[in-house]
N, C-alpha and C positions, 0 to 999 in steps of 0.2 A: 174479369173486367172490373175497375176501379167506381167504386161508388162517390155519385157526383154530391158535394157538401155543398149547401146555399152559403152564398156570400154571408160573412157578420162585420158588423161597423168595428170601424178600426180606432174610435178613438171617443171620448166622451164629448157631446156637441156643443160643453163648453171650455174649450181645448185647441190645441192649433188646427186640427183637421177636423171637424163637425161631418157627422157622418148621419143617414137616418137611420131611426132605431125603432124597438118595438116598444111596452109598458116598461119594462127594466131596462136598464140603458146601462153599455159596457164601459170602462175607462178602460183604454188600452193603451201601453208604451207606446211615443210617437216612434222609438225605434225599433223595437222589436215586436212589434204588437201584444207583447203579454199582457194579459186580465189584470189589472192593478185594484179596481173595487168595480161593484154595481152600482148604478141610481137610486134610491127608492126614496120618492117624493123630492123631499128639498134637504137630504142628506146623501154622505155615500154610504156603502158598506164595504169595509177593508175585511179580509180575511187574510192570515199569516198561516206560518207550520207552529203546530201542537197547541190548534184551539183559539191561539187569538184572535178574536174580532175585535170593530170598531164601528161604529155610526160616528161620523166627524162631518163638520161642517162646510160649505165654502167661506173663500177658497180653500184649494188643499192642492198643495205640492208631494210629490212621493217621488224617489229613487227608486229606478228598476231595480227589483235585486238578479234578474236577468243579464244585463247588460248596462245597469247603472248609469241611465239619459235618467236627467232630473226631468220632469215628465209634473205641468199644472194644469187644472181645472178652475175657471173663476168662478162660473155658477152652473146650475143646473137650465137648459133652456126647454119649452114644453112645445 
């Protein structure tokens, strides 16, 4: 029998689909819903392959590297 996964927000809630979220907050592709950064506080965090992060500011635009939808955030909302 298939184990039941709780819903997670689909998009960061300063983004086209504003979803509710917990203390960290997801940015998610509006097309494919992949993870693109976290919230923390009044920045994001990017993470990439072989180590690169980022704390960047709003706003912030990113390209899926998924499915490549240009994908913005204007601000963080509480």
């Amino acid at each position: 029998m298939p184990t039941p996964f709780p819903l997670r927000p689909t998009s960061w809630p300063g983004a086209a689909n504003p979803q509710p979220s917990n203390h960290n907050l997801e940015w998610r592709c509006t097309g494919c819903s992949k993870l693109l950064g976290i919230g923390r506080d009044d920045r994001l965090h990017l993470r990439f392959a072989r180590g690169h992060e980022y704390l960047v500011g709003f706003p912030v635009q990113a390209t899926c590297r998924g499915c490549g939808t240009l994908n913005h955030a204007s601000a963080p909302t509480r």
